[in-house]
C-alpha positions in Angstrom: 28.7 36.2 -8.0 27.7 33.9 -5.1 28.6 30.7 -6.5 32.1 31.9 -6.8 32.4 32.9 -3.2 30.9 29.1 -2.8 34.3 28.1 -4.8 36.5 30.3 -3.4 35.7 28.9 0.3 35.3 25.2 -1.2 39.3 25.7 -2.2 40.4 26.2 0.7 38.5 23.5 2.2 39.7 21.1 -0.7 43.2 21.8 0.1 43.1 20.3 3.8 41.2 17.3 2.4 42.1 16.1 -1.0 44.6 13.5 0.1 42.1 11.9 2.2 39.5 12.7 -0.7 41.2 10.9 -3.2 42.6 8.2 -0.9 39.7 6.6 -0.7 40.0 5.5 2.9 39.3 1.9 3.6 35.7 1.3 4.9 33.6 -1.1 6.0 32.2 -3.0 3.1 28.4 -3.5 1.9 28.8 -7.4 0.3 26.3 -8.4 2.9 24.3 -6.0 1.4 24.8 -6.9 -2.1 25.2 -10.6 -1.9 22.5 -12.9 -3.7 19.1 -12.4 -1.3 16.7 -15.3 -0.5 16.5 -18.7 -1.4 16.5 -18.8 -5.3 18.6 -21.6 -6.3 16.9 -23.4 -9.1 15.1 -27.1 -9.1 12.6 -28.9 -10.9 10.1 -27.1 -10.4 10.7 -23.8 -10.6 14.1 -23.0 -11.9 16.6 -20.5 -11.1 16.2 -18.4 -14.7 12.7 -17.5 -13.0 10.4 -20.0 -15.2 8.5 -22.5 -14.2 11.1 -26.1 -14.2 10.6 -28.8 -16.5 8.9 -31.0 -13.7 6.5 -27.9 -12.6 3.0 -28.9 -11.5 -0.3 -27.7 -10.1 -3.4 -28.8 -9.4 -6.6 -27.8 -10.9 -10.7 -27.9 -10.0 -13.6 -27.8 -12.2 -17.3 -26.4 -10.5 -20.5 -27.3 -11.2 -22.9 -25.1 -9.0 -26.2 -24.6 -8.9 -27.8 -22.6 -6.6 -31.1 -20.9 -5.5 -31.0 -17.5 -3.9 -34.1 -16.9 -1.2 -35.2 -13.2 -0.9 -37.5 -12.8 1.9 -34.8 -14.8 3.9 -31.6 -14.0 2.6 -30.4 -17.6 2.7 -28.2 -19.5 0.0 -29.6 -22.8 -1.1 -27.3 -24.6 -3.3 -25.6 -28.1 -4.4 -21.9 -28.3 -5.6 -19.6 -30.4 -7.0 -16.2 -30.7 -7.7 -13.6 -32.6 -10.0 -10.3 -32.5 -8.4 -7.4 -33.6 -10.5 -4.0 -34.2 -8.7 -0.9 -33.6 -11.1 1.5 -33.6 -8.0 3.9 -36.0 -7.4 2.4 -37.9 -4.4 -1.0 -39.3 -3.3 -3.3 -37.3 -1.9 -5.2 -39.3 1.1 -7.4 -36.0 1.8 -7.9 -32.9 0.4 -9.1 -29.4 2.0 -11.6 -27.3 1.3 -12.1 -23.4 2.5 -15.4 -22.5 4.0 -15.0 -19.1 3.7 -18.6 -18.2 4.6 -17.4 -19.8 8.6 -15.9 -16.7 9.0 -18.9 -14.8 9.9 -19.8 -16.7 13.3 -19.6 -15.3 16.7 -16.9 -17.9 17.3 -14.6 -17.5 14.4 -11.1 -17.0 14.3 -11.5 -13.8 12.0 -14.1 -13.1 14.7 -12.1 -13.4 17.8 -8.9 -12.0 16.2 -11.2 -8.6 15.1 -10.1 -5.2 17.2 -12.8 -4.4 19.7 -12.9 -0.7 17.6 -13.6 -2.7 14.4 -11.5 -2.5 11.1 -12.4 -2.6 7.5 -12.9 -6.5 8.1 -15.7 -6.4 10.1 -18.3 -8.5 9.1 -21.7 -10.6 10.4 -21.8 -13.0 13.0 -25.0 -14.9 12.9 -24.0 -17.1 9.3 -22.0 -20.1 8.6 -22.3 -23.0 6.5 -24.8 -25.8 6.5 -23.3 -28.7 4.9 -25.2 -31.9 4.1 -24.9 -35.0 2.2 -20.7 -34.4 1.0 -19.4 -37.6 -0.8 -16.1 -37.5 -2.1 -15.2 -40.4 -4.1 -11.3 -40.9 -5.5 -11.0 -42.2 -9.2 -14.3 -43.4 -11.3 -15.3 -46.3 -9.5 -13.6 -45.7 -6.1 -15.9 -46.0 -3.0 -17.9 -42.3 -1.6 -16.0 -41.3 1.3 -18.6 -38.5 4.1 -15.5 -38.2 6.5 -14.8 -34.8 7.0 -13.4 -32.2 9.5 -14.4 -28.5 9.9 -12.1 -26.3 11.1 -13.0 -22.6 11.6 -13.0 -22.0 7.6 -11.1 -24.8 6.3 -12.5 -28.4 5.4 -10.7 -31.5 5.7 -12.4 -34.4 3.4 -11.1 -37.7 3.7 -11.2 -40.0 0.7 -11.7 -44.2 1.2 -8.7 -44.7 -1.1 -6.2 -41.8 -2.1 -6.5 -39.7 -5.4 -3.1 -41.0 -7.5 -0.4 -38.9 -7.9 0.5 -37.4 -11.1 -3.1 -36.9 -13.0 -5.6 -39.1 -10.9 -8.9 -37.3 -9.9 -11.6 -37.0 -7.1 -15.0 -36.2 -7.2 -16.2 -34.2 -4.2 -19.7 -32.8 -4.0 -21.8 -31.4 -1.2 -24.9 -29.4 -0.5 -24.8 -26.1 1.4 -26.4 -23.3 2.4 -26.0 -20.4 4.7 -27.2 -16.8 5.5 -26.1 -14.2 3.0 -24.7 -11.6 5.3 -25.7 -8.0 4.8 -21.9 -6.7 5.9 -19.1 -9.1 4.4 -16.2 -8.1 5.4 -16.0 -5.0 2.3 -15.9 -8.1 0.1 -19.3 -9.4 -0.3 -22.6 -8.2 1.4 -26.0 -7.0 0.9 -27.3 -3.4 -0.1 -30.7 -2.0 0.5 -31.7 0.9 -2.4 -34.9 2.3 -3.2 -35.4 -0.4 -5.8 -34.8 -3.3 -3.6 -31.5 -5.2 -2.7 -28.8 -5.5 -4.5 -26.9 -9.0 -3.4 -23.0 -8.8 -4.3 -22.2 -12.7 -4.1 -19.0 -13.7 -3.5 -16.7 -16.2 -1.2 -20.4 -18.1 -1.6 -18.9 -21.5 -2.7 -16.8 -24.0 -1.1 -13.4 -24.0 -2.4 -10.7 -26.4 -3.0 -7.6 -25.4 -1.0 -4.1 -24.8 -3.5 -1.7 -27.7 -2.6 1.8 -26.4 -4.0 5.3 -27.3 -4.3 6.2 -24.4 -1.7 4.1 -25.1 1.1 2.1 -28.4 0.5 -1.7 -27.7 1.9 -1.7 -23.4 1.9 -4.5 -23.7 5.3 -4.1 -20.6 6.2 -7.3 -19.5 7.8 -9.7 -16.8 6.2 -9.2 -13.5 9.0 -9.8 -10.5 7.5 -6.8 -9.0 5.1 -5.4 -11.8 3.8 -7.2 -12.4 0.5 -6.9 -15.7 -1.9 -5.0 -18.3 -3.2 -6.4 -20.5 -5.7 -6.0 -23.2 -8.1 -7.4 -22.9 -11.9 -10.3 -25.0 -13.5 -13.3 -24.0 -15.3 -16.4 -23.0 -13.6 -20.3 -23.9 -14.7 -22.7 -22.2 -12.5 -26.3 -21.8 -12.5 -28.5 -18.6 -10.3 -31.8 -19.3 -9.8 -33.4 -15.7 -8.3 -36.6 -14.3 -8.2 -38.3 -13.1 -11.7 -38.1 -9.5 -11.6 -33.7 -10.0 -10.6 -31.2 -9.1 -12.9 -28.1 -11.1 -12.5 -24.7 -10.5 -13.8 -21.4 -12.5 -12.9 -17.8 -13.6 -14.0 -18.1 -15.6 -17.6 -20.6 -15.9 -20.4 -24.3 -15.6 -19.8 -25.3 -19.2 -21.4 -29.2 -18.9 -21.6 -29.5 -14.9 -22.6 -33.1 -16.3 -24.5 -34.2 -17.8 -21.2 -33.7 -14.4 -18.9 -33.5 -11.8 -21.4 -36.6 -10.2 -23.1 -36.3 -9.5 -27.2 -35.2 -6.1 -26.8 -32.7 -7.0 -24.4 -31.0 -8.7 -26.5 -31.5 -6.8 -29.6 -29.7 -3.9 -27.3 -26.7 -6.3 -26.3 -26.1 -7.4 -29.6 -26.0 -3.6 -30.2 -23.5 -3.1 -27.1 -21.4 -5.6 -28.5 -20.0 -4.1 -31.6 -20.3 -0.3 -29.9 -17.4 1.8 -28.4 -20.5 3.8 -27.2 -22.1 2.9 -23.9 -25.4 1.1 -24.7 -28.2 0.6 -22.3 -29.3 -2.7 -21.6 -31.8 -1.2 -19.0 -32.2 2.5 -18.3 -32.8 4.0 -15.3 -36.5 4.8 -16.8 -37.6 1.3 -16.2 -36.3 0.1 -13.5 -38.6 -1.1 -11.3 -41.0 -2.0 -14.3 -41.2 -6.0 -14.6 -43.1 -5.6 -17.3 -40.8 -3.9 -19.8 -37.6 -6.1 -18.1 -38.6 -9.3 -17.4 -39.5 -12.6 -20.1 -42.0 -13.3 -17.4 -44.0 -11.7 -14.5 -43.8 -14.6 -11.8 -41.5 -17.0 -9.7 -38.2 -17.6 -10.8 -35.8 -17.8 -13.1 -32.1 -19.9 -14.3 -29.4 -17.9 -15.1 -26.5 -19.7 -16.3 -22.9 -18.9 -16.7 -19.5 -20.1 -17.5 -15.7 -19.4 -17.2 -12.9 -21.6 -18.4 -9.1 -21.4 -16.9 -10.3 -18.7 -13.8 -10.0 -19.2 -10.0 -12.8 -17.6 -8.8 -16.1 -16.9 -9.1 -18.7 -14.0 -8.0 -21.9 -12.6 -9.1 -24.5 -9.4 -8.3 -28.3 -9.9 -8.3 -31.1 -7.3 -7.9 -34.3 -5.2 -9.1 -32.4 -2.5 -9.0 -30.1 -2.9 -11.6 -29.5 -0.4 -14.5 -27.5 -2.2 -16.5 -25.5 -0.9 -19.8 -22.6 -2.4 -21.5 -20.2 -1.5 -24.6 -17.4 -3.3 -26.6 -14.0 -3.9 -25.9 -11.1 -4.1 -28.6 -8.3 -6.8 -27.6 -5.2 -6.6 -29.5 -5.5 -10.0 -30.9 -8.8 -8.9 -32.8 -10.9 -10.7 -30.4 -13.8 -8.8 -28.9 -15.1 -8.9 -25.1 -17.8 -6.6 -23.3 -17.7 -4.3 -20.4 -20.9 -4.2 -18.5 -22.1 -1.8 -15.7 -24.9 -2.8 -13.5 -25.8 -0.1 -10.8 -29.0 1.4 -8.9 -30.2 4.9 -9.8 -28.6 6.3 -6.8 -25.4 5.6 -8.8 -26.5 6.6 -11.9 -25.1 10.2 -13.8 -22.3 11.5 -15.7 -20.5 11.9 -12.8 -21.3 8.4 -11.3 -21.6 5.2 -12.8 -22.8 6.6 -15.8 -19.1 6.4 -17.2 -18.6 3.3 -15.3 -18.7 1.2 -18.7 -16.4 3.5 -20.3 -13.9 3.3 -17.5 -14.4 -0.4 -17.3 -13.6 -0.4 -21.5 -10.7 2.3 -20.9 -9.0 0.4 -18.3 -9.4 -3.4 -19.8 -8.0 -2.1 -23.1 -5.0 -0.4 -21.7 -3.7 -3.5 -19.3 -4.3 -5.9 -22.9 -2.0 -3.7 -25.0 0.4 -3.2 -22.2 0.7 -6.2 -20.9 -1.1 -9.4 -21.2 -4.8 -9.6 -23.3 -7.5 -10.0 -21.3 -8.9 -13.9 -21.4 -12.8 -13.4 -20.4 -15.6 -12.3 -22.2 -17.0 -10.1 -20.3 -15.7 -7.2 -17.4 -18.6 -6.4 -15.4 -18.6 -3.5 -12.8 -21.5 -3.6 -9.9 -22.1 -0.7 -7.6 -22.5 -2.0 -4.0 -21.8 -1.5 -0.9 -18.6 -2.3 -0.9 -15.3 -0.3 -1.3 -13.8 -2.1 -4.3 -13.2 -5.9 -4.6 -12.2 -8.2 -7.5 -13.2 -11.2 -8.8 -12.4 -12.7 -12.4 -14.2 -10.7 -15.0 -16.2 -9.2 -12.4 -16.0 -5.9 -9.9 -17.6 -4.5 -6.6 -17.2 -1.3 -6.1 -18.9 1.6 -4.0 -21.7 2.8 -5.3 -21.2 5.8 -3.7 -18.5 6.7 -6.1 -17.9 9.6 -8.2 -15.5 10.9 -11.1 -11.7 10.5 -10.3 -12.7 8.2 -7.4 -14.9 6.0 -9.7 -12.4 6.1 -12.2 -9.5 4.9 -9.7 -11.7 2.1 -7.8 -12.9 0.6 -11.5 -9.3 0.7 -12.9 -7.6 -0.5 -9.5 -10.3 -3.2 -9.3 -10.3 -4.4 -12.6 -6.0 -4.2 -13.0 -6.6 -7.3 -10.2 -7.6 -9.5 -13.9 -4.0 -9.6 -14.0 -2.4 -9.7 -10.5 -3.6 -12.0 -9.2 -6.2 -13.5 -11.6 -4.0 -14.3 -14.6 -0.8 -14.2 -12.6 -2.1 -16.6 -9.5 0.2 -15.3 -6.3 -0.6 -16.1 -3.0 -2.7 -13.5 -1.8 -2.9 -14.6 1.8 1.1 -14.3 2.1 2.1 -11.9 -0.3 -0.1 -8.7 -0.9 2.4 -7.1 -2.5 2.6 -9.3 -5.4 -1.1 -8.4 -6.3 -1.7 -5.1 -4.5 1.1 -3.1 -5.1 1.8 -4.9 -8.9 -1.7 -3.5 -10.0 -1.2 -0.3 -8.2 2.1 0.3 -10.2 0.1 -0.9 -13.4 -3.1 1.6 -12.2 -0.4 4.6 -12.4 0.2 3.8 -16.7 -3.1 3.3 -16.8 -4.2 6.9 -15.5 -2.0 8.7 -17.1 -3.1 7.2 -20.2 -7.0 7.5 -20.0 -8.5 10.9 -21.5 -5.1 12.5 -21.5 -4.7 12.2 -17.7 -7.9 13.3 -16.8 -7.6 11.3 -13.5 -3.9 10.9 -13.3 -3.0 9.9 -10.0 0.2 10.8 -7.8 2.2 7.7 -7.6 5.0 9.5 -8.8 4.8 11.9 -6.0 7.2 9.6 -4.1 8.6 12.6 -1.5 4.7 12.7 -0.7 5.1 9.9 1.1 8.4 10.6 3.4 6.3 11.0 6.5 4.9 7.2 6.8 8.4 6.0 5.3 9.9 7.6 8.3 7.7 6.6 10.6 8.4 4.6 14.1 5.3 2.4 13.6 5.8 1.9 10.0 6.0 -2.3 8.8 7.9 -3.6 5.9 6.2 -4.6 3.0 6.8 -8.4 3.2 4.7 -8.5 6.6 1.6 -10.9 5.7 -1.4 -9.0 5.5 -3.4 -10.8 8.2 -0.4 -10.3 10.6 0.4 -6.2 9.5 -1.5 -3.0 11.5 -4.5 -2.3 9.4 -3.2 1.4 9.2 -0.2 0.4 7.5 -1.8 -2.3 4.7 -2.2 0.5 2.3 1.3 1.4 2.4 3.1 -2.1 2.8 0.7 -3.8 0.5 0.1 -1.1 -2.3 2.0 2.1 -2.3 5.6 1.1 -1.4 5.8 -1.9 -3.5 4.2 0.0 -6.3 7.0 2.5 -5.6 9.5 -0.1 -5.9 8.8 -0.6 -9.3 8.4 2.6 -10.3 12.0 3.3 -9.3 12.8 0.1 -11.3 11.2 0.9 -14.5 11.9 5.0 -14.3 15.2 4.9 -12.0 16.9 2.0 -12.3 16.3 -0.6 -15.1 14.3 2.0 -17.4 11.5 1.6 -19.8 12.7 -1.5 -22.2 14.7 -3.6 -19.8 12.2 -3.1 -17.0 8.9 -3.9 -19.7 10.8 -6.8 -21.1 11.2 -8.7 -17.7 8.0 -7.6 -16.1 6.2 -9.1 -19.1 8.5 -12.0 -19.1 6.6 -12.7 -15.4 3.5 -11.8 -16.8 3.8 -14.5 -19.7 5.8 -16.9 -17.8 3.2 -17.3 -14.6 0.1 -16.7 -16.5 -2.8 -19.0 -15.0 0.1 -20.6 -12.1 1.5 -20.1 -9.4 4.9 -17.7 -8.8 6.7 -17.2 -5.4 8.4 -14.1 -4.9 11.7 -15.9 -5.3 10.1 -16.7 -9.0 9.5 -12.7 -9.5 12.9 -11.9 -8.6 14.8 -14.4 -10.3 12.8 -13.5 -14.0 12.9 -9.7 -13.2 16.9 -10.4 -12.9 17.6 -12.5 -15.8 15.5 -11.1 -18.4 16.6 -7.4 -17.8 20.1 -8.8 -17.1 20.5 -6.8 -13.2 21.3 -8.3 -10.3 19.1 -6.4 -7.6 19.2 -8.7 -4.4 20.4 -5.4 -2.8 16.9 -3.9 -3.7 14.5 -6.5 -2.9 16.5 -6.7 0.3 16.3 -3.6 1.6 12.8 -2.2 -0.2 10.5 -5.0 0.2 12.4 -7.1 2.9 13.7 -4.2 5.0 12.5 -1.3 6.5 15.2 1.2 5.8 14.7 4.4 3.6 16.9 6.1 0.9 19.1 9.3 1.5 21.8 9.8 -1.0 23.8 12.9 -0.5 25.9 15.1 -2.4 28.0 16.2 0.7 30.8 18.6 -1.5 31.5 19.9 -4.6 35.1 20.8 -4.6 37.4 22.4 -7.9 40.5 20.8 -8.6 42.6 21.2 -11.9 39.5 22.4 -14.7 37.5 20.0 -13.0 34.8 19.2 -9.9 35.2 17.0 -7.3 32.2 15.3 -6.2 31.9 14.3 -2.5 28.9 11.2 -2.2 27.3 9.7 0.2 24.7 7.0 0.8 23.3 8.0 4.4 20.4 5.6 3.9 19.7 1.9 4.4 18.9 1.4 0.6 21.6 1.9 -2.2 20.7 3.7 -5.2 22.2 4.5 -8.6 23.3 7.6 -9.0 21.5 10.3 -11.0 22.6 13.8 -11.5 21.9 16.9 -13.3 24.7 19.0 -13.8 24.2 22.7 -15.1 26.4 25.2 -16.0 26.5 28.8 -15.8 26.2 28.9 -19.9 23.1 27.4 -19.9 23.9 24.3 -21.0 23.1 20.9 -19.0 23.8 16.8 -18.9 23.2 14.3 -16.8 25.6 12.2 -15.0 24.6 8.7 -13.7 26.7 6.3 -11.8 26.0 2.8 -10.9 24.8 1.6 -7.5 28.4 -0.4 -7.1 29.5 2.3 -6.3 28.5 1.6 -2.9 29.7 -2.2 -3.0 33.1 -1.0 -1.1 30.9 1.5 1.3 28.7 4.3 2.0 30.9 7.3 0.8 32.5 7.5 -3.0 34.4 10.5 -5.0 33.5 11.0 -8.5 36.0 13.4 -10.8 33.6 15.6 -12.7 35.3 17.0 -16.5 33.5 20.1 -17.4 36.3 21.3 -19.8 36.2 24.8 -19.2 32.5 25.1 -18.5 31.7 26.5 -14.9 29.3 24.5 -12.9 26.1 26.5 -11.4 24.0 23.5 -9.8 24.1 20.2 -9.4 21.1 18.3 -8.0 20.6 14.4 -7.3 17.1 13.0 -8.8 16.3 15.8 -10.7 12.7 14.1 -11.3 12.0 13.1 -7.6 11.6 9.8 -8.9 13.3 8.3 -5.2 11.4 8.7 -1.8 14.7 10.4 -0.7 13.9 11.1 2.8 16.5 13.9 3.2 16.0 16.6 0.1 18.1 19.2 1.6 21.5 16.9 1.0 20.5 16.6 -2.7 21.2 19.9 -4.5 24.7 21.8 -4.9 25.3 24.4 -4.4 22.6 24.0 -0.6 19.9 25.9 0.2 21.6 27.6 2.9 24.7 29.1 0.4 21.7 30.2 -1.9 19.7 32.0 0.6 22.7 33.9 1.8 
């Protein structure tokens, strides 16, 4: 029997070494390692428990927009303005505004900071903002203020007297306009079909800026990777586009009698209380003004609104089929999901099950986690990969079946990192990007029994890149990080990170509990990562600075071996070591030669005093057959050969 050759040599190998074995030889000690990480202690505003403190604050905007989109051009014409209420602490002598649209100019800084070879964040150069006749005025009576500063894509606007602290308010408003660009960056853009263009509108507005108790004024210029940050307010805005344009966009349609015809909104009435897709407009007649449009010349309104969101964006076109179906929240509310897409995209195995994905994937992240808040989720094809907005999607209209699914899901998972939970974007991918991934994993497992499951799971998959010379960790900004790493740093290893948490580490009810408690906690403000850590600790009861140290703040990979299995008195002696940069818990799968199995775990303190620890194994009189570390590959272990006992190389013999 070869395993007990395997003892019969592991005896005499046991004998030279138990005293040293059970010694436990003093060692260099990991407290560094385990000691409390980052700057977490508690204060006012945010306190130490991971809520939001008794004194927190933020800021909020309100939007009134109306604008006029010009075809044969492709310009923007549009007048804005803003109510800006200050609940910080101090005055506010100016505010800023981004100008996001600045960025496509030959003489930006996204510009002149692009790779000659390009990237993903390529965009147009001949655009830019036009703005005219900006007045911002402090208080209700206080005197209109025109001083301003550009600055590449941020604003400065200067007030006469300053907004008060603690609940005064500003009015600024401006008019703009600029060239819609046909390639935005992946985020925004224009896309010619057979039908006509399809205008994906976003970053179209000037912003207000988030000033924060972290950071004060977050400036940080638009460049390419680095998304948004932005504060909350409700948003009224009103589209004026050509007749024969459909227009969809984040909010409730306000004036469906104005831009709908009868049977339009016979049909979405219909769609409303439907879990079956129902068309708004089929493919049949697109292109037909006469069968789509209340009337046959010029232009018309289309109005929308959005309370308690961050962001705006909306899709206009000819093209447009456009179907929609209902969506059951667990509160018993309703909302809609809507597809708008040209007949290139159209078929079962395009966006022809885009409404159904949309429905599928909204539903699952309500009962999960945190119900949706908007009353519609609308998903346009365009040429774009896949970007979010609040209650509204781009994605590639190009896409197909699993890839449709994933892009839809992934997109519309962003409704909750970062819409409801409002992270900075622009610092901290990770807490939007690789959150939704991790949520995206559930989420496909769960639709049509797995029918596009993907492999998040699959963490070995991923050893190469982890192992990597060039590879970043996943707390490099986004705007700072190689482009051929973002989809690691920003999605897949954090997502990994809490996937070991919730299947590894914390489990299922400890890890729920406190990811919710974030969830709940931040909803509609503004968390840190300091604020993620310190609520994932105290409501699951862990402390894991040495795994947000080493996972998301370090570089280092996991290898925890089982280095010898040696008999001693009825029982095993079990020879550990951690040979990686990360500590881990202890899983293992003991089985014995009778069949029979259990699983023994130890916790990750066991590496507190050092990177090697014995553990005394009772099997009674059962004989031990394997032993294997991870038995469900949950870890990226980078080493799988040091995992299993008896080794691959005493099994092969």
């Amino acid at each position: 029997m070869k395993y007990m050759r395997v003892l019969k040599l592991s005896v005499l190998m046991f004998l030279g070494v138990m005293s040293s074995l059970f010694a436990q030889e003093p060692q260099e000690n990991n407290q560094d390692l385990f000691k409390f990480f980052g700057d977490r202690s508690g204060n006012e505003f945010r306190s130490a428990s991971g809520k939001p403190g008794h004194n927190y604050w933020q800021n909020s905007a309100d939007y009134k927009i109306d604008v006029t989109l010009d075809e044969e051009n492709e310009m923007l014409r549009g007048s804005i303005t803003i109510n800006y209420t200050n609940n910080s602490p101090e005055k506010l002598e100016f505010v800023w505004l981004h100008l996001e649209q600045n960025r496509f100019t030959e003489t930006s800084r996204g510009t002149l900071t692009t790779p000659i070879q390009g990237n993903r964040y390529v965009g147009d150069m001949d655009g830019g903002y036009n703005i005219t006749n900006l007045k911002a005025v402090s208080g209700r009576r206080g005197n209109p203020s025109s001083e301003h500063i550009i600055t590449d894509t941020r604003m400065q606007v200067f007030f006469d007297e300053p907004i008060e602290a603690k609940g005064g308010t500003a009015t600024i408003s401006m008019n703009f306009e600029y060239k819609i660009p046909v390639k935005g960056m992946d985020r925004m853009g224009q896309l010619k079909v057979d039908d006509g263009t399809i205008f994906a509108m976003a970053q179209w507005y000037p912003k207000m800026v988030v000033f924060d108790d972290v950071r004060g004024w977050n400036t940080e210029p638009y460049l390419g990777a680095g998304e948004f940050y932005l504060d909350y307010g409700d948003f009224e805005y009103n589209v004026t586009v050509p007749y024969d344009h459909i227009v969809v966009g984040s909010g409730e349609l306000l004036n469906p009698k104005d831009v709908l015809t009868a049977e339009q909104q016979n049909r979405m009435a219909k769609a409303a209380n439907s879990d079956e897709t129902v068309h708004i407009i089929t493919a049949d007649e697109v292109g037909d003004p006469s069968k789509t449009r209340p009337k046959q010349s010029g232009n018309l309104t289309w109005k929308f609104k959005i309370e308690n969101a961050r962001d705006v964006a909306w899709g206009s076109s000819p093209a447009f089929i456009w179907d929609a179906a209902k969506i059951d929240l667990p509160s018993g509310k309703k909302a809609m999901a809507q597809s708008a897409y040209p007949k290139e995209s159209d078929g079962e195995d395009g966006y022809g099950r885009s409404t159904e994905y949309s429905k599928a994937s909204v539903e699952h992240y309500s009962n999960k986690w945190f119900e949706y808040p908007y009353p519609n989720a609308v998903n346009v094809a365009a040429d774009i990969g896949g970007m979010e907005y609040p209650g509204l999607n781009f994605c590639g209209y190009q896409s197909k079946n699993k890839s449709l699914w994933g892009v839809t899901d992934h997109e519309f998972g962003h409704n909750w990192f970062p819409m409801i939970v409002g992270s900075n974007e622009r610092l901290y991918a990770w807490m939007d990007e690789g959150f939704n991934t991790f949520i995206n994993f559930y989420s496909s497992e769960e639709f049509n029994d797995g029918e596009f499951a993907d492999d998040l799971d699959e963490t070995r998959s991923y050893v190469g890149w982890l192992t990597s010379d060039s590879r970043e960790k996943i707390a490099t900004y986004p705007d700072v990080a190689d482009t051929r790493n973002l989809g690691m740093i920003a999605y897949m290893k954090p997502a990994m990170g809490l996937l070991m948490l919730r299947e590894y580490i914390l489990g299922h009810e400890r890890f729920d509990n406190a990811f919710t408690a974030y969830i709940e906690r931040w909803a509609y403000k503004h968390p840190t990562p300091g604020d993620f850590f310190n609520t994932m600790e105290n409501v699951s009861g862990e402390s894991l600075s040495w795994f947000w140290k080493t996972w998301f703040y370090g570089n280092g990979n996991i290898d925890i071996a089982l280095d010898g299995v040696y008999p001693y008195q009825g029982s095993y002696l079990l020879v550990l070591a951690n040979k990686g940069e990360v500590p881990m818990p202890v899983k293992m799968k003991v089985t014995y030669t009778d069949g029979t199995d259990e699983m023994v775990e130890l916790p990750v303190e066991i590496w507190q005093r050092g990177n090697s620890w014995n553990h005394l194994l009772t099997s009674g009189s059962k004989e031990v057959e394997k032993i294997e570390i991870d038995p469900d590959k949950i870890l990226p272990d980078v080493n799988g050969s040091n995992d299993v006992w008896p080794s691959q190389y005493y099994e092969d013999k």
